[in-house]
TIROLO-771392 format. One line per 4 residues: number of its first residue (from 1); their letters; for each residue y, z, x of N, C-alpha, C. Coordinates in steps of 0.001 Angstrom, whole numbers, plus 500000, padded with zeros to 6 digits. Layout:
<nodes>
NUM> a> Y Z X Y Z X Y Z X ~ ...
</nodes>
This chain:
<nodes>
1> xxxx> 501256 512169 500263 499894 511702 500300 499507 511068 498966 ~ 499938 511819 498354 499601 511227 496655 500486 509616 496342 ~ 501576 509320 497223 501553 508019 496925 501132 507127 497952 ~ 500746 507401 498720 499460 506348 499753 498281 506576 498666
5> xxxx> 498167 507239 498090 496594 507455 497353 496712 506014 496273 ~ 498181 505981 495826 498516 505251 494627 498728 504269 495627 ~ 499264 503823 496291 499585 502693 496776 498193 501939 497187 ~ 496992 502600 497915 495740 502582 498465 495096 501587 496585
9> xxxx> 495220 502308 495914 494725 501632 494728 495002 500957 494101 ~ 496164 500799 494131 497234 499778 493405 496883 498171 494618 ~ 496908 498380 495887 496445 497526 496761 495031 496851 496775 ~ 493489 498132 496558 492769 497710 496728 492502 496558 495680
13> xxxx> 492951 497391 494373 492123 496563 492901 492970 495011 492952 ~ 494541 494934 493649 494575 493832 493888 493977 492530 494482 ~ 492824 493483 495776 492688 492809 496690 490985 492181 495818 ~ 490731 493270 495595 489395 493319 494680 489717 491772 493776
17> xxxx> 490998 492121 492538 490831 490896 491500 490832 489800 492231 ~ 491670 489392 493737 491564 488225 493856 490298 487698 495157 ~ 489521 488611 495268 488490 488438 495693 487113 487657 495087 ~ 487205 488769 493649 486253 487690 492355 486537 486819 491649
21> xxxx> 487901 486421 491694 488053 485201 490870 489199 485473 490066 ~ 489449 486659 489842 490132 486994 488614 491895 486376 489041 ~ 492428 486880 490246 493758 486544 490487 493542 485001 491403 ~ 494515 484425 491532 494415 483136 492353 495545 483684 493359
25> xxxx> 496611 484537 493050 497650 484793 493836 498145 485975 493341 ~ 498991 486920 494043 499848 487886 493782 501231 487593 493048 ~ 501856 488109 492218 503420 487993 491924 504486 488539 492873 ~ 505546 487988 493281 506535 488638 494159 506555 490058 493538
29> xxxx> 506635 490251 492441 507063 491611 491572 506027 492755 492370 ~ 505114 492050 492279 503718 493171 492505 503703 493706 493903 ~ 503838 492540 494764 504032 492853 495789 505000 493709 496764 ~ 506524 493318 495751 507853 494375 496124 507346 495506 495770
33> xxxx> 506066 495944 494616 506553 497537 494159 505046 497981 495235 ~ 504179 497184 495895 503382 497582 496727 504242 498351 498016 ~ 504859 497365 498548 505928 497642 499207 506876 499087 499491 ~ 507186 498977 498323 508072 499827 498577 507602 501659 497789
37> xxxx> 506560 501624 497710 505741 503007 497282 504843 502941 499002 ~ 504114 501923 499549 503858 501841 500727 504693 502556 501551 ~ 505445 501752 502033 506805 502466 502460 507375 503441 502215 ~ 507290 503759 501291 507773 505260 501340 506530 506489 501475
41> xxxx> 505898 505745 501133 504641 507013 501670 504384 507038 502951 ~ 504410 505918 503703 505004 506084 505169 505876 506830 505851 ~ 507299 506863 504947 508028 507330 505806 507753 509419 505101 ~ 507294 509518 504011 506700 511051 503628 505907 511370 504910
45> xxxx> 504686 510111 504830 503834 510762 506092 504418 511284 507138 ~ 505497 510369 507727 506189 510479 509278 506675 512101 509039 ~ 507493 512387 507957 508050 513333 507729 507237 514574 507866 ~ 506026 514539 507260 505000 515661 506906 504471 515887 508665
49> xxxx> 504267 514434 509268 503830 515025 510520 505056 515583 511208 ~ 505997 515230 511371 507026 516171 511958 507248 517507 512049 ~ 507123 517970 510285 507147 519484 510267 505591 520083 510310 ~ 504586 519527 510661 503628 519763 510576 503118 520993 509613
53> xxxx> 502971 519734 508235 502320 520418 507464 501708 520363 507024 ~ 500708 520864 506196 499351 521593 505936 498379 520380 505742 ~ 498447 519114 505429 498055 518371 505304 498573 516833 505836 ~ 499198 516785 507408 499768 516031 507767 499187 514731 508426
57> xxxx> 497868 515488 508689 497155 514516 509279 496770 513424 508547 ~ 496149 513870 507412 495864 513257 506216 496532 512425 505331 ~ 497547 512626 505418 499153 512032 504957 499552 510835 505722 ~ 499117 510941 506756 500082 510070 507720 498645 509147 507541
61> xxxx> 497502 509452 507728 496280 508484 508110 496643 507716 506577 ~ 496224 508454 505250 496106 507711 503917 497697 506550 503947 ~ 498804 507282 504304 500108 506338 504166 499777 504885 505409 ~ 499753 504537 506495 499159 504059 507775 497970 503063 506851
65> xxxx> 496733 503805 506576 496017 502412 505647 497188 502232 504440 ~ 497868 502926 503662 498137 501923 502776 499322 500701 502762 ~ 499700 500760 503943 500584 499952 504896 500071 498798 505216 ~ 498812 499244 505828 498068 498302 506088 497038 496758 505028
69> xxxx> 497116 497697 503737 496586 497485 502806 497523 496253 502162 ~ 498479 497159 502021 499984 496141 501556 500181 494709 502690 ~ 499798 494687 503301 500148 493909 504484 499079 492683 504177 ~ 498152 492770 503953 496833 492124 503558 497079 491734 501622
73> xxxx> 497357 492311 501380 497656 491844 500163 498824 490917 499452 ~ 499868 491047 500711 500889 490136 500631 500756 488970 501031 ~ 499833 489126 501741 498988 487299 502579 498898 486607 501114 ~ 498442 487182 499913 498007 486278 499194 499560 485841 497568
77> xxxx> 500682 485961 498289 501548 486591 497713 501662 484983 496607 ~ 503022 484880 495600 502836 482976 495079 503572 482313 496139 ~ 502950 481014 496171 503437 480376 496692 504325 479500 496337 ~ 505949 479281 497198 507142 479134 496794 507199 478238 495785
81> x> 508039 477930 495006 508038 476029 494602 509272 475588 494781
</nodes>
């Protein structure tokens, strides 16, 4: 859960800077390490709901948005040259 929490923030403030002006685009870099902390807090969640534990619900919902989060934030990823 704690890295959907990080991934959730690491995503939003991205989505945030290039909302006000501040970013024009994402870096591939930024986006692979969204990725792949996303992803793995995904696959923790899947895990946590399996053995159903103490906080699985919660795990799987926070990992699920930050999937989602990542997904939306890669829309704005650089564009090739």
């Amino acid at each position: 859960m704690i890295l959907g929490i990080i991934a959730l923030v690491i995503g939003l403030a991205d989505l945030g800077g290039i909302s006000d002006g501040t970013y024009s685009y994402l870096s591939q870099e930024e986006i692979g390490l969204l990725v792949i902390i996303s992803l793995t807090a995904l696959g923790l969640g899947i895990a946590a709901s399996v053995r159903k534990n103490r906080f699985w619900v919660a795990s799987l919902t926070v990992s699920i948005v930050s999937v989602l989060v990542m997904f939306s934030a890669a829309s704005h990823i650089t564009p090739s040259a």
